[in-house]
mmCIF file as gemmi writes it, N, C-alpha and C atoms, coordinates in Angstrom:
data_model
loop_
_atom_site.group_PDB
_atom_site.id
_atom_site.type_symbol
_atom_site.label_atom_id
_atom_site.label_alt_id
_atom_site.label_comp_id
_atom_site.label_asym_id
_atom_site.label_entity_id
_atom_site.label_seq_id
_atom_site.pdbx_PDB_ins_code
_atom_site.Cartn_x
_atom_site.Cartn_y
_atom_site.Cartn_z
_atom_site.occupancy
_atom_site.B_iso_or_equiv
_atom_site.pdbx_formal_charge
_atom_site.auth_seq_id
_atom_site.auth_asym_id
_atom_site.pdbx_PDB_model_num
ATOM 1 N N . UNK Axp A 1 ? 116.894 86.528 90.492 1 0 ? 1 A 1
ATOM 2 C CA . UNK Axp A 1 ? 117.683 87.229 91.481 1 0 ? 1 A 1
ATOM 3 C C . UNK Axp A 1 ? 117.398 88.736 91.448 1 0 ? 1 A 1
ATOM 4 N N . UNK Axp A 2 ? 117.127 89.578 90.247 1 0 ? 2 A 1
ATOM 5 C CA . UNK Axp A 2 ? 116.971 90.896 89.829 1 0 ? 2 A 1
ATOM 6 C C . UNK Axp A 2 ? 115.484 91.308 90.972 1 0 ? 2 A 1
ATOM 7 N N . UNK Axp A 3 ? 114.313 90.189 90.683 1 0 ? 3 A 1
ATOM 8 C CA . UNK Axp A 3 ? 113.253 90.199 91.161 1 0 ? 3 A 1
ATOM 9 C C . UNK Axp A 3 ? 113.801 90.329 93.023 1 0 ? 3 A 1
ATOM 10 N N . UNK Axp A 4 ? 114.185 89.386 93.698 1 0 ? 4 A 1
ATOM 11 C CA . UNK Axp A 4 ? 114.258 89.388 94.663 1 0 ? 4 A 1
ATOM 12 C C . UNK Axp A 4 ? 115.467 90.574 95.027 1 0 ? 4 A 1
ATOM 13 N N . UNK Axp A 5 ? 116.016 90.986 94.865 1 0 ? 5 A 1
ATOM 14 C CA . UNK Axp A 5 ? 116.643 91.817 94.537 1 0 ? 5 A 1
ATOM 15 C C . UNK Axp A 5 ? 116.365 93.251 95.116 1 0 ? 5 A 1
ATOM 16 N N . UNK Axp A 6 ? 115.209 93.402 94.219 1 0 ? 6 A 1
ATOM 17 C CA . UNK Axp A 6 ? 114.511 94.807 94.025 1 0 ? 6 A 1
ATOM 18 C C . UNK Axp A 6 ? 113.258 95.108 95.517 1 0 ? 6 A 1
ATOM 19 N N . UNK Axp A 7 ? 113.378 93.59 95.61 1 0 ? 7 A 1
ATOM 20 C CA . UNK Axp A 7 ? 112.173 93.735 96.683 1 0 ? 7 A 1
ATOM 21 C C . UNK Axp A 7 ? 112.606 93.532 98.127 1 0 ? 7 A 1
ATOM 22 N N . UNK Axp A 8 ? 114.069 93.267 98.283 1 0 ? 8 A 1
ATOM 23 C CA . UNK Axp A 8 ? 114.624 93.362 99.465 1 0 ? 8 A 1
ATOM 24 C C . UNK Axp A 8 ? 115.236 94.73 99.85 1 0 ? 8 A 1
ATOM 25 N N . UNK Axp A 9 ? 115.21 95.543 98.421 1 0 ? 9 A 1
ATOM 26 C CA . UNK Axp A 9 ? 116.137 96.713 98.995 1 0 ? 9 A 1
ATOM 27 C C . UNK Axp A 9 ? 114.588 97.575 98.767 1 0 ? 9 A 1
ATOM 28 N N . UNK Axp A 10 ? 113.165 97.004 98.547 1 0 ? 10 A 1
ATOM 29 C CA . UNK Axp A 10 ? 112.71 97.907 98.491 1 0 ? 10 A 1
ATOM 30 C C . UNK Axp A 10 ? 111.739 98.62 99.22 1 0 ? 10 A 1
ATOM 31 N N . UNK Axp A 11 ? 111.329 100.015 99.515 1 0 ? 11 A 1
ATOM 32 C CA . UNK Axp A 11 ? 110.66 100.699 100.437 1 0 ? 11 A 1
ATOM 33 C C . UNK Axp A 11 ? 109.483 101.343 100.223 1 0 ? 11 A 1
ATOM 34 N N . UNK Axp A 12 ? 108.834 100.864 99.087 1 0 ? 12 A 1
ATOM 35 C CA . UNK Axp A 12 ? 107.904 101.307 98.588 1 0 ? 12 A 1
ATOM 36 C C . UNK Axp A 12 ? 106.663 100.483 98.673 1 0 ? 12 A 1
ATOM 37 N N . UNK Axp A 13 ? 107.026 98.858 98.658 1 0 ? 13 A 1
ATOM 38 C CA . UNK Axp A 13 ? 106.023 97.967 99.006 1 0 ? 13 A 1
ATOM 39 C C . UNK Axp A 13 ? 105.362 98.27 97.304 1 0 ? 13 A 1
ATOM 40 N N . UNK Axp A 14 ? 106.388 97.622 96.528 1 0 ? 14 A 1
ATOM 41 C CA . UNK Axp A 14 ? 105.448 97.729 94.999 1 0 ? 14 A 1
ATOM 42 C C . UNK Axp A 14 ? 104.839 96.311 94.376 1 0 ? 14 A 1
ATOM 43 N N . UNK Axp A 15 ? 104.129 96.475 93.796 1 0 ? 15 A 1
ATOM 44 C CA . UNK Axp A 15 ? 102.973 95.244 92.86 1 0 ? 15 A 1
ATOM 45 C C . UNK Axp A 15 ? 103.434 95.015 91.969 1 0 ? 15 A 1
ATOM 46 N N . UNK Axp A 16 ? 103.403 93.653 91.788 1 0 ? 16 A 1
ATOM 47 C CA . UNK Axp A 16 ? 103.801 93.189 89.991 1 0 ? 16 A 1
ATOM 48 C C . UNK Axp A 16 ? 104.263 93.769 89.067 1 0 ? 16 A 1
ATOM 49 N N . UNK Axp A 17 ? 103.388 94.569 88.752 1 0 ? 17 A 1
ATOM 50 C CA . UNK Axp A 17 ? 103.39 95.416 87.302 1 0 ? 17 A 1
ATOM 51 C C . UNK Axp A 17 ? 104.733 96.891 88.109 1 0 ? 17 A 1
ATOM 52 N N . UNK Axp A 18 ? 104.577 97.448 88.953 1 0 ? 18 A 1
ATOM 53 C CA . UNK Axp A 18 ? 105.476 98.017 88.963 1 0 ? 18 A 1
ATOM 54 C C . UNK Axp A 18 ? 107.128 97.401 89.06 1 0 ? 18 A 1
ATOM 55 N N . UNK Axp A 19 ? 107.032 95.765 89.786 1 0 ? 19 A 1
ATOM 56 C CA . UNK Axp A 19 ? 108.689 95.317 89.789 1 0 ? 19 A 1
ATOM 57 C C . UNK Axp A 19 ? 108.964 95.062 88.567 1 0 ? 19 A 1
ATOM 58 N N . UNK Axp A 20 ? 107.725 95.077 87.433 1 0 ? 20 A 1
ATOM 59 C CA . UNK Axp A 20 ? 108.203 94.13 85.836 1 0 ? 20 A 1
ATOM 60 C C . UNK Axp A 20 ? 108.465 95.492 85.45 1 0 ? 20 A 1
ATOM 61 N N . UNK Axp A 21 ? 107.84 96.984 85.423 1 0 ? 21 A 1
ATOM 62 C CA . UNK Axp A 21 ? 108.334 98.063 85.093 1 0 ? 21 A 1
ATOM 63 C C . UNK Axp A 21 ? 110.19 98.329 85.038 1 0 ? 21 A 1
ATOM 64 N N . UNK Axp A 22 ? 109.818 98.207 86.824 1 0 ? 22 A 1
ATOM 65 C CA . UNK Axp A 22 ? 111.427 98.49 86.847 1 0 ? 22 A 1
ATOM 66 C C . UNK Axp A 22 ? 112.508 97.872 86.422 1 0 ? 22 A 1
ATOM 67 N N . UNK Axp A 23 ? 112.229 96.387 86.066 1 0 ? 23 A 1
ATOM 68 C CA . UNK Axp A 23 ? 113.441 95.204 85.817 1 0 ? 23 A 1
ATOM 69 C C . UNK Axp A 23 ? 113.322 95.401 84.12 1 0 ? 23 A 1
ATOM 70 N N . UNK Axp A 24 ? 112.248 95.867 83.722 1 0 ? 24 A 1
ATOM 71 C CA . UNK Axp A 24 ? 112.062 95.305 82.07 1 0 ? 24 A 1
ATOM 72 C C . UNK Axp A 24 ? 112.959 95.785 81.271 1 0 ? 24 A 1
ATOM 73 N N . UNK Axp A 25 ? 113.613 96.868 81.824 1 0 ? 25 A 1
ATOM 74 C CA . UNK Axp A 25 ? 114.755 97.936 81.364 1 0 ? 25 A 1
ATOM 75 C C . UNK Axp A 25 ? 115.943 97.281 81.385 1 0 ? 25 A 1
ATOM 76 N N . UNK Axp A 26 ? 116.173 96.361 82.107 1 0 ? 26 A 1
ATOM 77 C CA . UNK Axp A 26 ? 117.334 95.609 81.979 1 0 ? 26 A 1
ATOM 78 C C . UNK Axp A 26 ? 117.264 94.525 81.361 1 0 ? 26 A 1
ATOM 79 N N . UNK Axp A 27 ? 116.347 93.45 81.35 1 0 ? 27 A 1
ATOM 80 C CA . UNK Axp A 27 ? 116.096 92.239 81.111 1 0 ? 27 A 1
ATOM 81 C C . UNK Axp A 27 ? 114.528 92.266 80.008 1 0 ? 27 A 1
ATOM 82 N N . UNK Axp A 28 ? 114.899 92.732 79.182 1 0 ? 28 A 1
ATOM 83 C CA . UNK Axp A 28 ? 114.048 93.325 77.969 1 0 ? 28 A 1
ATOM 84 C C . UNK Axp A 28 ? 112.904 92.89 77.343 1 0 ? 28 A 1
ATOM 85 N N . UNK Axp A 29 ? 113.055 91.381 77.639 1 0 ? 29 A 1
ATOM 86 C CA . UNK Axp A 29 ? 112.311 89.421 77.207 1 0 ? 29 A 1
ATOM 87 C C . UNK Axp A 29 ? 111.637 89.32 78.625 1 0 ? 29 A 1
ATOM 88 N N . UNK Axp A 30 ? 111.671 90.109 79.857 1 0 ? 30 A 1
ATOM 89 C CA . UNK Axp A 30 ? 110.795 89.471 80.862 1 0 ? 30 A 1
ATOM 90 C C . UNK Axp A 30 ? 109.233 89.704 80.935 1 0 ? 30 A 1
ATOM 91 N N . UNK Axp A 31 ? 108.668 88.936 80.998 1 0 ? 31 A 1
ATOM 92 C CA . UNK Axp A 31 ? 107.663 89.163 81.001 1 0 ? 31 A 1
ATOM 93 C C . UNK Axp A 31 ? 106.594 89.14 82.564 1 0 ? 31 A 1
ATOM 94 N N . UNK Axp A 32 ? 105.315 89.357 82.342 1 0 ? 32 A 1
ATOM 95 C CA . UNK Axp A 32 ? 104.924 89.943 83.496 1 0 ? 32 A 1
ATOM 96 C C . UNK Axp A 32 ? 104.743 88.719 84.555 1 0 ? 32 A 1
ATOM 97 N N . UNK Axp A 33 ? 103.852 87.383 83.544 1 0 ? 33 A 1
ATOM 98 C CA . UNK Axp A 33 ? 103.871 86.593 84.405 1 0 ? 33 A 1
ATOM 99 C C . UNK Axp A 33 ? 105.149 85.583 85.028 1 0 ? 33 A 1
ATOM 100 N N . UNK Axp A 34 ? 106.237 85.817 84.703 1 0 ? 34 A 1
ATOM 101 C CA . UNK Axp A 34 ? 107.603 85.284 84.775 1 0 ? 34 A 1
ATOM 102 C C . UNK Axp A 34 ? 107.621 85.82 86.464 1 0 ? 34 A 1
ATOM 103 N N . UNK Axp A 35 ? 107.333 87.916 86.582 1 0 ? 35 A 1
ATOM 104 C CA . UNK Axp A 35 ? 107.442 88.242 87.539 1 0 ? 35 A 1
ATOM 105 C C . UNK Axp A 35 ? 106.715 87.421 88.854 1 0 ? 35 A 1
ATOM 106 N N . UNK Axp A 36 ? 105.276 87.443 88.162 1 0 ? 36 A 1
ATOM 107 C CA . UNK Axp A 36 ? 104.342 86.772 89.317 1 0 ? 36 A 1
ATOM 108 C C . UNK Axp A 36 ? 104.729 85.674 89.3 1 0 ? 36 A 1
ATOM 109 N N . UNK Axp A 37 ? 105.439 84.578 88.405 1 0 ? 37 A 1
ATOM 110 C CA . UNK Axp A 37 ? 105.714 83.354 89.509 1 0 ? 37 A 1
ATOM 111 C C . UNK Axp A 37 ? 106.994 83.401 90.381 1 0 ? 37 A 1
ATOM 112 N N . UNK Axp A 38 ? 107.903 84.583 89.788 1 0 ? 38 A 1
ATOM 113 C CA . UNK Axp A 38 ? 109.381 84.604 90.658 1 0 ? 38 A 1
ATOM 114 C C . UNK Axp A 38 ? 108.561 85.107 92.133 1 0 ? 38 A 1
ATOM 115 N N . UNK Axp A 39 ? 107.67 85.799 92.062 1 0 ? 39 A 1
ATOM 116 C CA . UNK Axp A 39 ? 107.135 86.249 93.871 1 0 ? 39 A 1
ATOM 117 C C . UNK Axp A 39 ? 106.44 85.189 94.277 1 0 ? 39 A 1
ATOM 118 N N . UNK Axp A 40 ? 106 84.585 93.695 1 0 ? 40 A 1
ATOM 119 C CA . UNK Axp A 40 ? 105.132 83.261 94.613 1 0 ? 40 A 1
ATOM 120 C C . UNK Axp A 40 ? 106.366 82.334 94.875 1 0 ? 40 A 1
ATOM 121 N N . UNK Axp A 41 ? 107.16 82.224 94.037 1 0 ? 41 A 1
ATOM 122 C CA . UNK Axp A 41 ? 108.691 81.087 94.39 1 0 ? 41 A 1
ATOM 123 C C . UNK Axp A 41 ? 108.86 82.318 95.864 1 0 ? 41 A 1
ATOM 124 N N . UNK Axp A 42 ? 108.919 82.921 95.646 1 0 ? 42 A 1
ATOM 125 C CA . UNK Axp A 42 ? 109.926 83.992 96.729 1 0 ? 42 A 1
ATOM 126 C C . UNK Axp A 42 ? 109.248 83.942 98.049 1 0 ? 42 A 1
ATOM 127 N N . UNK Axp A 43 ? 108.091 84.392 98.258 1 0 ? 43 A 1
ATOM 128 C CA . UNK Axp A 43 ? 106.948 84.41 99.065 1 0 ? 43 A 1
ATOM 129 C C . UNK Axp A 43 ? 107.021 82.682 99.592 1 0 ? 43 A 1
ATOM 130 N N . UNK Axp A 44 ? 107.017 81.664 98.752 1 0 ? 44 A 1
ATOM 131 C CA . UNK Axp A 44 ? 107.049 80.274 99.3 1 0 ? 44 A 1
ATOM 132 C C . UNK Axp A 44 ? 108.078 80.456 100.359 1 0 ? 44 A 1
ATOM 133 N N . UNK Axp A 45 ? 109.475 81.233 99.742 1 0 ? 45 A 1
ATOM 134 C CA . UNK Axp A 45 ? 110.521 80.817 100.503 1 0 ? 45 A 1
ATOM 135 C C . UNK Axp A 45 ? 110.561 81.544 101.968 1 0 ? 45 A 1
ATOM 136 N N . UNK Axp A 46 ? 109.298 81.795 102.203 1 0 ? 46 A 1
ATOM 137 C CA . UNK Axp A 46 ? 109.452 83.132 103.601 1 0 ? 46 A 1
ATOM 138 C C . UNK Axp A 46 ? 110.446 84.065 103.086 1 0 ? 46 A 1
ATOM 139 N N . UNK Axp A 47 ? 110.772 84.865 101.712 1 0 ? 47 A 1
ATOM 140 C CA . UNK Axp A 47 ? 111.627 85.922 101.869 1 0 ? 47 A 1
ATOM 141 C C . UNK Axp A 47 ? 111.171 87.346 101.527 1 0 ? 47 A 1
ATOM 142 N N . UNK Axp A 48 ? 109.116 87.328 101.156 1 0 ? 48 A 1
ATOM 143 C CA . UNK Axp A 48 ? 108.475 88.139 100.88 1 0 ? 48 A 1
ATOM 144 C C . UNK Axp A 48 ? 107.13 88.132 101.495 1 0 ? 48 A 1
ATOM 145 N N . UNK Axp A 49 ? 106.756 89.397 102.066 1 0 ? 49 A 1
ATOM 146 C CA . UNK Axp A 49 ? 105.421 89.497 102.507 1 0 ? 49 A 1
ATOM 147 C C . UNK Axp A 49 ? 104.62 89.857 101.604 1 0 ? 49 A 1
ATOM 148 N N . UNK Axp A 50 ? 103.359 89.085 101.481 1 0 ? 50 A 1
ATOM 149 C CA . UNK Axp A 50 ? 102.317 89.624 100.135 1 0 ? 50 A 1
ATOM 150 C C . UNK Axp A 50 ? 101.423 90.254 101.299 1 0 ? 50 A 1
ATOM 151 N N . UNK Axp A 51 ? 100.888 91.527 100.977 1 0 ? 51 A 1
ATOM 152 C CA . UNK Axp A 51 ? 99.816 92.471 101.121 1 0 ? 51 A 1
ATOM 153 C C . UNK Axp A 51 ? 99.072 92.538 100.533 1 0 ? 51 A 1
ATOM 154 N N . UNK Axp A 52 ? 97.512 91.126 100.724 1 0 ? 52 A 1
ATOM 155 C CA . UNK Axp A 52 ? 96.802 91.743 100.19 1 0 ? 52 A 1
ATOM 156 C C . UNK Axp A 52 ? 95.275 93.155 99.756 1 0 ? 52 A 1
ATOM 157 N N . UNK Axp A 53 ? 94.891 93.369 99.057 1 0 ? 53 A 1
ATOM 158 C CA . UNK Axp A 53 ? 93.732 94.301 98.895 1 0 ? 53 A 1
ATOM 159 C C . UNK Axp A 53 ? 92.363 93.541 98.37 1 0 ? 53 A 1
ATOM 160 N N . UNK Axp A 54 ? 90.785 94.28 99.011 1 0 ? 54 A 1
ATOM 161 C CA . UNK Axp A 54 ? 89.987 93.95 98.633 1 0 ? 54 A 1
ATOM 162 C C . UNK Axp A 54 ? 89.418 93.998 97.115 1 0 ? 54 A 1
ATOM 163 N N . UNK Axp A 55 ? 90.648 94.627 96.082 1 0 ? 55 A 1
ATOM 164 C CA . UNK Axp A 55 ? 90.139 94.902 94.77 1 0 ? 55 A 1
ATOM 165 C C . UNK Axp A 55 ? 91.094 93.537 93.943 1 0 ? 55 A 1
ATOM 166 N N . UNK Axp A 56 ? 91.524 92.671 94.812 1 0 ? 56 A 1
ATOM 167 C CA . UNK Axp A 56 ? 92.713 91.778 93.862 1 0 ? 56 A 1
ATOM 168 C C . UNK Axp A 56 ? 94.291 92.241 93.545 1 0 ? 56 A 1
ATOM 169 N N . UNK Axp A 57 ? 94.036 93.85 94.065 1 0 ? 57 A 1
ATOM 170 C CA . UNK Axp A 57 ? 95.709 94.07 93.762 1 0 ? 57 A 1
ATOM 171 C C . UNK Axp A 57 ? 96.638 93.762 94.672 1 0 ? 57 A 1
ATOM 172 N N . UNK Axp A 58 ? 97.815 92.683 94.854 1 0 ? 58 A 1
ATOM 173 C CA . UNK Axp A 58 ? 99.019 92.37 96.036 1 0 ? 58 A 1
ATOM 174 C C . UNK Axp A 58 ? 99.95 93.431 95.311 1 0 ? 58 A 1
ATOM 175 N N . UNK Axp A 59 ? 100.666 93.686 96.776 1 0 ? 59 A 1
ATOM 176 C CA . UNK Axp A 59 ? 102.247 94.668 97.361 1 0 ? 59 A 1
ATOM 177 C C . UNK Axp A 59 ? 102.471 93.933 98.023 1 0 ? 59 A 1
ATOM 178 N N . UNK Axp A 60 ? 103.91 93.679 97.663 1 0 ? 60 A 1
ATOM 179 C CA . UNK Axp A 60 ? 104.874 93.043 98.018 1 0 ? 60 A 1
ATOM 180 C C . UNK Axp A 60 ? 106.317 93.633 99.421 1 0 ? 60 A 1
ATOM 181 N N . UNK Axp A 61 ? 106.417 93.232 99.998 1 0 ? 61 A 1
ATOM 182 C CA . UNK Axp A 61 ? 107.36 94.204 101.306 1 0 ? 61 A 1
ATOM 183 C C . UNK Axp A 61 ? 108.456 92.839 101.52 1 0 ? 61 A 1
ATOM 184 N N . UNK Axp A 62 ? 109.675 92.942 100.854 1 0 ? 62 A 1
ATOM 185 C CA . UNK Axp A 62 ? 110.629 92.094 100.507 1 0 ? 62 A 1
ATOM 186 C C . UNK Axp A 62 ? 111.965 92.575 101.989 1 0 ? 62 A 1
ATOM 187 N N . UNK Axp A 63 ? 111.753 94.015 102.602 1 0 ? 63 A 1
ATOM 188 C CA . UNK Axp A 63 ? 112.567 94.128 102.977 1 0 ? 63 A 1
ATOM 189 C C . UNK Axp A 63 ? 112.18 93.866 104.446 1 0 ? 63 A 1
ATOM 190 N N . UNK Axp A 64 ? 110.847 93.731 104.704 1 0 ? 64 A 1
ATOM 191 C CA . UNK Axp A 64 ? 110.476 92.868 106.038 1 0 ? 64 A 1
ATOM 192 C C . UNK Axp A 64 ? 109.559 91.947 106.057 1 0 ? 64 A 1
ATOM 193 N N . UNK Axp A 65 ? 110.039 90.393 105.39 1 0 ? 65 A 1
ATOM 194 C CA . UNK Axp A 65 ? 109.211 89.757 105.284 1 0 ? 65 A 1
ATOM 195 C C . UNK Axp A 65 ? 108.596 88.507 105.738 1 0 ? 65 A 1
ATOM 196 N N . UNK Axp A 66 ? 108.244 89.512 107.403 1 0 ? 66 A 1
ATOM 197 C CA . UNK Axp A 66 ? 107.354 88.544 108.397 1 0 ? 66 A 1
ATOM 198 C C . UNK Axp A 66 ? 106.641 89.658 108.728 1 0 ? 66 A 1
ATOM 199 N N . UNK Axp A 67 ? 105.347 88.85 109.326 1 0 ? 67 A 1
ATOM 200 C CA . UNK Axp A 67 ? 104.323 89.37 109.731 1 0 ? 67 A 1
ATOM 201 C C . UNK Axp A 67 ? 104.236 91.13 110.465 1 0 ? 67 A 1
ATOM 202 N N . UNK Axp A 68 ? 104.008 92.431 110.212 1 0 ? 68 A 1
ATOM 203 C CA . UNK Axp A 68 ? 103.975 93.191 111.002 1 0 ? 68 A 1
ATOM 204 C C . UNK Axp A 68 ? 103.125 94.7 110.378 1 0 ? 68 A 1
ATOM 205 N N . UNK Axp A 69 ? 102.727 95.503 111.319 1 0 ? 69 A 1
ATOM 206 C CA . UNK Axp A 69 ? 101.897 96.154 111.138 1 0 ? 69 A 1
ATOM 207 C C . UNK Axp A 69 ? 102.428 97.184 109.598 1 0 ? 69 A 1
ATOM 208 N N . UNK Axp A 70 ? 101.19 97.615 108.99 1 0 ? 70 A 1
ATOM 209 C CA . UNK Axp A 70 ? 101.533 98.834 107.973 1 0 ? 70 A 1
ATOM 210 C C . UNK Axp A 70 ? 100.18 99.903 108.437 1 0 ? 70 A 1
ATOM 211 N N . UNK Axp A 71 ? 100.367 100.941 107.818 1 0 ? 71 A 1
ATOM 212 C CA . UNK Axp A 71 ? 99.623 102.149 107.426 1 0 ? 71 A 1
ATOM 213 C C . UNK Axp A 71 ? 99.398 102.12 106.081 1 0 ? 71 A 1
ATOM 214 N N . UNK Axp A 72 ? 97.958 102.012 106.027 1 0 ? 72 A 1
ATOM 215 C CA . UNK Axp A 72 ? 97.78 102.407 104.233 1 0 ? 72 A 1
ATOM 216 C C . UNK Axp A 72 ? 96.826 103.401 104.314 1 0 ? 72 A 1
ATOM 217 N N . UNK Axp A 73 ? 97.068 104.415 103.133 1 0 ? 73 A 1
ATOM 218 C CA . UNK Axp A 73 ? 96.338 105.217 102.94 1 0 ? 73 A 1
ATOM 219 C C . UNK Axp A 73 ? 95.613 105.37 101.932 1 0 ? 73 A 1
ATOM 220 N N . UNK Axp A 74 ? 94.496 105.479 102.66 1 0 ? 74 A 1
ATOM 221 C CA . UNK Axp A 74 ? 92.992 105.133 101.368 1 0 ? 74 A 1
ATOM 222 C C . UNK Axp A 74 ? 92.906 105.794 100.312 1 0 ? 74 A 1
ATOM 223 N N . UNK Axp A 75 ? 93.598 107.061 100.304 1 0 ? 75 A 1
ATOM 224 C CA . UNK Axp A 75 ? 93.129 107.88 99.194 1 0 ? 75 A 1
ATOM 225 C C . UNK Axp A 75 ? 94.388 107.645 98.136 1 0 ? 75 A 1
ATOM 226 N N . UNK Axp A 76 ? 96.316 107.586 98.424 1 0 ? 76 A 1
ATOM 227 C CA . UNK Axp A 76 ? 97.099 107.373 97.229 1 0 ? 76 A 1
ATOM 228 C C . UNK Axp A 76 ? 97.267 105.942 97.231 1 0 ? 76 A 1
ATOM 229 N N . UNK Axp A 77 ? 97.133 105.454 98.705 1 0 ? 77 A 1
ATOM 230 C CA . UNK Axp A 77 ? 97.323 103.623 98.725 1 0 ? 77 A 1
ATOM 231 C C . UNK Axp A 77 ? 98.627 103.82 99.104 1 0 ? 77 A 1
ATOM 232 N N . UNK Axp A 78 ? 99.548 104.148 99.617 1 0 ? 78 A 1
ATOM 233 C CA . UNK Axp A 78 ? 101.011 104.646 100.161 1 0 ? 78 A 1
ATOM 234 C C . UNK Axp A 78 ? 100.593 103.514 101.086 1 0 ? 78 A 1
ATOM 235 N N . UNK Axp A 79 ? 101.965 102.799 101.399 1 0 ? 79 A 1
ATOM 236 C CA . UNK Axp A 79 ? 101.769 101.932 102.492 1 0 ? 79 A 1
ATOM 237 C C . UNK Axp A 79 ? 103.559 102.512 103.023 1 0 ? 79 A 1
ATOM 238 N N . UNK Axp A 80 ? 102.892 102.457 104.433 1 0 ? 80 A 1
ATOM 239 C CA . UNK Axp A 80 ? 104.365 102.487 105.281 1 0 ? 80 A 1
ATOM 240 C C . UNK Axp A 80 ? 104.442 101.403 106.341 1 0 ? 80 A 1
ATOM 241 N N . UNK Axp A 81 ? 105.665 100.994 106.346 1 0 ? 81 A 1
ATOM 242 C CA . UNK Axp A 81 ? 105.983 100.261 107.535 1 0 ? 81 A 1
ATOM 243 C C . UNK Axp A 81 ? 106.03 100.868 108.938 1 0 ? 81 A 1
ATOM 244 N N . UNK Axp A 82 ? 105.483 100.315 110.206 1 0 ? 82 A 1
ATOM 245 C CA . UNK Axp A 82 ? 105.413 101.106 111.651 1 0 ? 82 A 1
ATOM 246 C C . UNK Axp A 82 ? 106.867 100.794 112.406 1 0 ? 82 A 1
């Protein structure tokens, strides 16, 4: 719930390793791949959009998660919603 959670209220469009960052502080025992299967459960459920990249890294956009345009920027990787 913490996982889905973080990614519905969130506006940053963050990756794995940053949602296990932010939750690990609370939930101390989570580990990373725990995160990546709570987003593939989540993502099954239509309640997360995966974004992926040509280097293997997914961002996740929990707070609109159906199909629609972003802006990414090549040089920090900032993604915004249009």
């Amino acid at each position: 719930m913490a996982i889905a959670r973080l990614l519905a209220k969130s506006e940053g469009h963050p990756g794995a390793e940053a949602i296990h960052a932010r939750i690990k502080g609370v939930f101390s025992t989570l580990s990373l791949a725990t995160v990546y299967r709570n987003i593939m459960l989540i993502k099954l459920l239509g309640e997360v959009l995966e974004l992926g990249f040509p280097d293997g890294s997914n961002r996740y956009d929990g707070n609109k998660p159906y199909p629609h345009p972003h802006i990414i920027c090549v040089k920090c990787r900032k993604i915004i919603d249009l």
